[in-house]
C-alpha positions as CSV (number, residue, x, y, z in Angstrom):
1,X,117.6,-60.1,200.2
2,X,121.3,-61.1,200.9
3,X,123.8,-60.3,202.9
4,X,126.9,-60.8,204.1
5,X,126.1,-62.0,207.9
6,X,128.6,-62.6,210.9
7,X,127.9,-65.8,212.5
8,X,131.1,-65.8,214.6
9,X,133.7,-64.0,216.4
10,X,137.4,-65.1,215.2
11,X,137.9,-65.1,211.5
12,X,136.6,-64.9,207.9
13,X,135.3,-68.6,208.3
14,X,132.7,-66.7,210.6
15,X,130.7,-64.8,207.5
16,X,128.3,-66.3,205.2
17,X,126.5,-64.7,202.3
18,X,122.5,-65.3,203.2
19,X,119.0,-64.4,202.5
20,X,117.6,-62.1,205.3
21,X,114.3,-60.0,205.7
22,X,114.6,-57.1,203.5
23,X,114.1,-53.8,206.1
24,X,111.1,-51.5,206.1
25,X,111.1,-47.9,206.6
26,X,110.2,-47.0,209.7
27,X,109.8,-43.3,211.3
28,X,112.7,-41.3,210.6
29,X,114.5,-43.8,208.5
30,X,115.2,-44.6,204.7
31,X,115.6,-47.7,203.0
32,X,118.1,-47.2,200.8
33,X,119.1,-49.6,197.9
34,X,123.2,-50.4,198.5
35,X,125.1,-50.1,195.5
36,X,128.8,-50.0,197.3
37,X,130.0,-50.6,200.8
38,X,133.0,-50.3,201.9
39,X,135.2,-51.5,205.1
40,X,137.0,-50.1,207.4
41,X,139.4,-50.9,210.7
42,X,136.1,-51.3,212.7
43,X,134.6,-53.8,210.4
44,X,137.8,-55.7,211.2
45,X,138.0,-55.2,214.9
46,X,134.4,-56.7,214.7
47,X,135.6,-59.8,212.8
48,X,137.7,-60.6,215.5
49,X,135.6,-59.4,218.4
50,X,138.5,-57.8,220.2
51,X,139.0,-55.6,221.6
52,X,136.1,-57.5,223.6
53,X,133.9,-53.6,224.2
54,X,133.5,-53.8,220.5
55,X,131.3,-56.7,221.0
56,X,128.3,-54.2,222.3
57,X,127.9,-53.4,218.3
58,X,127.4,-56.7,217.5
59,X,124.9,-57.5,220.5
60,X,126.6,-59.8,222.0
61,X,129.4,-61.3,223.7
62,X,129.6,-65.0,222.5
63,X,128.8,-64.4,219.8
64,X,127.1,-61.4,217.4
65,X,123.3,-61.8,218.0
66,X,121.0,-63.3,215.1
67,X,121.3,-61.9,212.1
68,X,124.4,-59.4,212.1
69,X,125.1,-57.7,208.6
70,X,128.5,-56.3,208.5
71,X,129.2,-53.1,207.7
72,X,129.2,-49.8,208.2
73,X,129.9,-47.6,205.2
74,X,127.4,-47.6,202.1
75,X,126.0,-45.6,199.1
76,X,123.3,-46.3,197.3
77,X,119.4,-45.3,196.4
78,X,116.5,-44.2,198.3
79,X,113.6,-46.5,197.7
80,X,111.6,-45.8,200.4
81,X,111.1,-43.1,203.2
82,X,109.6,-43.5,206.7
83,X,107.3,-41.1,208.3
84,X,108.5,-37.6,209.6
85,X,111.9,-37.3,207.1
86,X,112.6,-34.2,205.5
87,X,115.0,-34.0,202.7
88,X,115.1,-37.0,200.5
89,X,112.8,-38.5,198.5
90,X,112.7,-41.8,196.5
91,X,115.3,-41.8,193.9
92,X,117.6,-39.8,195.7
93,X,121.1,-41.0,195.7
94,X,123.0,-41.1,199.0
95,X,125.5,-41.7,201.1
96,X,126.1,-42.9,205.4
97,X,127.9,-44.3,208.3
98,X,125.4,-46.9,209.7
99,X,125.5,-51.0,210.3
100,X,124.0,-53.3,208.4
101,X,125.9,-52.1,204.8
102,X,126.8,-55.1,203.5
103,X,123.5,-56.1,201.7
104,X,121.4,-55.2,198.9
105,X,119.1,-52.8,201.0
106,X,119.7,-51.4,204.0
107,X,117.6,-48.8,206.8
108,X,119.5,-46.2,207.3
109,X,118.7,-43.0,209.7
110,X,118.0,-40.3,207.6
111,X,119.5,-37.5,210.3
112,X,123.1,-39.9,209.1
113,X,122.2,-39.8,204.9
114,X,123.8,-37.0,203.0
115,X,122.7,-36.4,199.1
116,X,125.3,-37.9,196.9
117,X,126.6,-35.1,194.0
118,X,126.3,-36.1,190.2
119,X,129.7,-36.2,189.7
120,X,130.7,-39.0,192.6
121,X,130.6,-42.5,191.6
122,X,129.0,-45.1,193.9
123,X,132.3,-46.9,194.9
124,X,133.7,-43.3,195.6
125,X,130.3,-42.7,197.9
126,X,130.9,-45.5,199.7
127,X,134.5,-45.4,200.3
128,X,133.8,-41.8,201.9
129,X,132.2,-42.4,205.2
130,X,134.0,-43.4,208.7
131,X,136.9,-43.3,206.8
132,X,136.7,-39.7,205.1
133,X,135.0,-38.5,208.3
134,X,137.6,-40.0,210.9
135,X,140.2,-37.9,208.7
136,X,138.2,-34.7,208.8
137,X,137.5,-34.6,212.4
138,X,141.2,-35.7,213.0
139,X,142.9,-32.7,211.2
140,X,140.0,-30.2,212.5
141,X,141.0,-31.9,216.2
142,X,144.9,-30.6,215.2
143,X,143.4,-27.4,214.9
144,X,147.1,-26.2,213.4
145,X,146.6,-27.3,209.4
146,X,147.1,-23.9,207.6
147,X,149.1,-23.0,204.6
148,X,152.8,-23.7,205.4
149,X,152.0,-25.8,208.5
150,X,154.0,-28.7,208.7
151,X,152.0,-32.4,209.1
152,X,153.0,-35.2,210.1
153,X,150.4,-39.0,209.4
154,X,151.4,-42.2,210.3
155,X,149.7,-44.7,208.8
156,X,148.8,-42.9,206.2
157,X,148.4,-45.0,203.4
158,X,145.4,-46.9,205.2
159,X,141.6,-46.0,204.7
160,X,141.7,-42.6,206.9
161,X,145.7,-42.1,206.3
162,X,144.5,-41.1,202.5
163,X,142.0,-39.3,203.2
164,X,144.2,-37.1,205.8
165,X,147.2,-36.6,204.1
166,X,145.1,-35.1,200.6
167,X,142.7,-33.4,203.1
168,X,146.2,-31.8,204.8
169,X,147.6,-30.8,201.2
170,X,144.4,-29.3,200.7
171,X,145.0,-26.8,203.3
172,X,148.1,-26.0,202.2
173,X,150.1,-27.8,204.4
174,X,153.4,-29.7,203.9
175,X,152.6,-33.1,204.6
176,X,155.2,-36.2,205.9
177,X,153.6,-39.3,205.8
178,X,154.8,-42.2,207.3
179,X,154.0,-45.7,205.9
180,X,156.0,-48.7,204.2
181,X,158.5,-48.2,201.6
182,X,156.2,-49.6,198.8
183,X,153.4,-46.9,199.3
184,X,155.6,-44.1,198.8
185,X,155.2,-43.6,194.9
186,X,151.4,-43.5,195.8
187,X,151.7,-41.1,199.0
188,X,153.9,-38.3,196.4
189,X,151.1,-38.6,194.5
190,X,148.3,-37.9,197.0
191,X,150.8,-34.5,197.9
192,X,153.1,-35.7,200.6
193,X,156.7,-34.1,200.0
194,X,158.5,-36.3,202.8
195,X,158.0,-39.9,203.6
196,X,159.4,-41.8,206.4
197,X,159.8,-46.1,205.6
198,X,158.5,-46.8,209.0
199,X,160.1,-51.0,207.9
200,X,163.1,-49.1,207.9
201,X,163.2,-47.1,211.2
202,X,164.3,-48.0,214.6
203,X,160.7,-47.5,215.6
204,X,161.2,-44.5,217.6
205,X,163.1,-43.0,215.2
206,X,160.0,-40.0,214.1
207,X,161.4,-37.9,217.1
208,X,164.7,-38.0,215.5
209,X,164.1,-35.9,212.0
210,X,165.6,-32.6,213.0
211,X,162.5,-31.2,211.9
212,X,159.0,-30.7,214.2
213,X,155.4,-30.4,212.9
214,X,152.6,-28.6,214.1
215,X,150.3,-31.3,214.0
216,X,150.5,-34.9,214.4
217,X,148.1,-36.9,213.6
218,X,148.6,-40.2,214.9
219,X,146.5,-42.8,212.8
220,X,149.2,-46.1,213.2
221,X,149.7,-45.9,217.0
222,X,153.5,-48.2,215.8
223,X,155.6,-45.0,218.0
224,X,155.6,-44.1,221.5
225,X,154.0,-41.7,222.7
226,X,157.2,-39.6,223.9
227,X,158.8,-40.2,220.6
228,X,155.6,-38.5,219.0
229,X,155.6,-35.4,221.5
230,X,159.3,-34.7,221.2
231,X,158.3,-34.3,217.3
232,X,156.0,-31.5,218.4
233,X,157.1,-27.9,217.1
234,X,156.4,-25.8,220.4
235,X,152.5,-25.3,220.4
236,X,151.8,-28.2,218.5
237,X,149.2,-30.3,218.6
238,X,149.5,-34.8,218.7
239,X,145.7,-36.7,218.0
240,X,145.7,-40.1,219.0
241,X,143.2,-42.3,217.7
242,X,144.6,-45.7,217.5
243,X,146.7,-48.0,219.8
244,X,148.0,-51.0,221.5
245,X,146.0,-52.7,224.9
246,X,144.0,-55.0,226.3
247,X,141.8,-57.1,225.2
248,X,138.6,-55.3,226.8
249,X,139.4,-51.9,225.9
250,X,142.2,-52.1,223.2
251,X,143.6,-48.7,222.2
252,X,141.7,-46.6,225.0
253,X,144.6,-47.2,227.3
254,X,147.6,-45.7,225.0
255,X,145.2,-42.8,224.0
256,X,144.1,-41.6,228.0
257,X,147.9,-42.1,229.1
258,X,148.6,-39.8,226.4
259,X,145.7,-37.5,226.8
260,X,146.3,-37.6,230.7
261,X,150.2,-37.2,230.7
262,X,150.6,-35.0,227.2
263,X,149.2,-31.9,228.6
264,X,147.3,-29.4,226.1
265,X,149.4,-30.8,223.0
266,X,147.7,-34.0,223.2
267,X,143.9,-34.6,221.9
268,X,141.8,-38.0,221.4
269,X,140.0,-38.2,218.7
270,X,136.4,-39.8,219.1
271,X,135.1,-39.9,215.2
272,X,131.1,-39.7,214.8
273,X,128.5,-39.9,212.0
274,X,128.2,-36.6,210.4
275,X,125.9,-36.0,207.2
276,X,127.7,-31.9,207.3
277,X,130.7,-33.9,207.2
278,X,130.2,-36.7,204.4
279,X,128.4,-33.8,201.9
280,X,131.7,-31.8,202.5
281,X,133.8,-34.8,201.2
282,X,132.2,-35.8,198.9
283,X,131.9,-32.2,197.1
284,X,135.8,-32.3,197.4
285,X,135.9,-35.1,196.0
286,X,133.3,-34.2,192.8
287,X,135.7,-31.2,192.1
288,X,138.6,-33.4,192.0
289,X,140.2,-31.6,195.4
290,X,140.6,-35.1,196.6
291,X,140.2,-38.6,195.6
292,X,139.4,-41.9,197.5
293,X,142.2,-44.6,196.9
294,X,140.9,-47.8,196.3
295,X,142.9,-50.6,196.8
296,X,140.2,-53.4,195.3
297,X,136.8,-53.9,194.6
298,X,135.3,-57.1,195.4
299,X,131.3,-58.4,193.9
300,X,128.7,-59.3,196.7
301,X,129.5,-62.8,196.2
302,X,133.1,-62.5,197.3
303,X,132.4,-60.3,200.1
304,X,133.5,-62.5,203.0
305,X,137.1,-62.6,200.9
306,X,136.9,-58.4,201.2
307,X,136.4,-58.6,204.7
308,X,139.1,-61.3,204.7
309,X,141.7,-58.8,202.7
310,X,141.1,-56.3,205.4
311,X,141.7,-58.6,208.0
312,X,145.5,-59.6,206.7
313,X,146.2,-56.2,206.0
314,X,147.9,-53.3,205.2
315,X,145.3,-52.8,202.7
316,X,146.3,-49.3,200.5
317,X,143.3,-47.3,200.8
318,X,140.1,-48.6,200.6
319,X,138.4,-52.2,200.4
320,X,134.6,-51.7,198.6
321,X,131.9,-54.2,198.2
322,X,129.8,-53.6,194.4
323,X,126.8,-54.7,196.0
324,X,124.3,-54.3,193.6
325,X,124.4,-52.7,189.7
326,X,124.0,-49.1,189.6
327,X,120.4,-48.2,189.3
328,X,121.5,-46.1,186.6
């Protein structure tokens, strides 16, 4: 089958498109057909191999051991199911977080699979997990979005930023979203009623508003941390999940000064696979409650420029692979 395969840590010139051995099913596992994956921040972090921990998911340090399929967001259909699986059966359609998305089948743990609803496309399936998930577990970290609560994203015209701000609105909150000038047509339609031009700012200037937010969910990490806690309403709550560092541990520094030094206002957020998680999405999404933003959708055969478009960044939304034709 192909693939797109990481050779090298550094840049785009690293990925090549090649034949590898199609996976089996093994005990617990599906193989699942890919029609769509999508990338995300980690796919990129992986490209460059830096921070250098990230390395670990690509099993190694040099360089990513043999045969590394980028990747980590798909949809597709079941074609096979491994001993001791419950739940699915060939011809299901589905959707995970797992590696190896990037190529026309993939194994994917069936405890990480959720079903895919009738009315959600492939490219929206596949544009749902990490990303949709990150947001979910971001806003539920807040623990303050309720009808009338104010909400304040940055970076939120990025992958999760979309996801989050919709999810927000959803709730009923009032959402400000902070992102550059040119999304802000895009971010009044995904609900946001303010928007801060952070290309415009003084880049500390979020503290400066006159107005305070219950939640903060910090998905940019382009403010300091005080400037992000003075825009806390009393009792509010800041999530940090990106930031500045190293080159071994990359954002963990920024987020445990803040966790360490922010007191009970500030919580990291540590996203993980959740099937619960993805089949709530994605029934949002089949009811039109929210909608993944895709930015561009790129064939198999210009993968490595996808992964490339992610890489140069700000991407608006989402970047999905078509991988293979829908099997319908």
């Amino acid at each position: 089958m192909k693939a797109l395969v990481q050779l090298a840590y550094g840049s785009p010139g690293g990925l090549a498109l090649q034949q590898v051995a199609q996976p089996v099913a093994r005990s617990g596992d599906l193989v699942v057909q890919v029609c769509a994956a999508s990338l995300n921040a980690a796919d990129r972090l992986l490209l460059r191999g830096e921070p250098y921990a990230i390395r670990a998911m690509a099993g190694g340090l040099r360089r990513p051991r043999s045969g590394f399929v980028v990747g980590r967001a798909l949809s597709g259909r079941v074609v096979a199911v491994g001993d001791d699986v419950e739940g699915f059966a060939v011809g299901d359609d589905v959707l995970a977080e797992t590696g190896a998305a990037i190529g026309e089948f993939a194994r994917v743990p069936a405890r990480l699979a959720a079903l895919k609803p009738v009315g959600l496309s492939f490219i929206e399936a596949a544009a749902l997990p990490l990303a949709g998930t990150t947001a979910l577990q971001g806003l539920r970290a807040a623990a303050a979005i309720r009808r009338g609560a104010r909400v304040l994203v940055t970076g939120a015209s990025g992958g999760v930023g979309t996801f989050a701000v919709q999810l927000a609105v959803a709730r009923g909150a009032g959402v400000t979203a902070v992102c550059a000038g040119r999304a802000a047509e895009m971010m009044r339609s995904l609900g946001a009623t303010q928007i801060i031009d952070y290309e415009q700012g003084r880049g500390d200037d979020v503290g400066e508003l006159g107005e305070r937010f219950e939640a903060i969910l910090d998905l940019a990490g382009n403010y300091p941390l005080a400037a992000l806690r003075r825009a806390l309403a009393p009792g509010g709550t800041l999530v940090l999940s990106v930031g500045t560092g190293g080159r071994w541990f990359g954002p963990m520094r920024r987020i445990l000064k803040g966790a360490t030094t922010g007191g009970g206002q500030v919580r990291t957020l540590t996203a993980h696979p959740s099937p619960e998680d993805l089949s709530e999405l994605a029934g949002m999404v089949a009811t039109g409650q929210i909608r993944p933003v895709i930015d561009r959708v790129y064939p198999l055969e210009d993968a490595a420029a996808a992964v490339d478009r992610i890489d140069r960044g700000p991407v608006a939304g989402k970047i999905v692979v078509a991988v293979t034709a829908s099997p319908d």
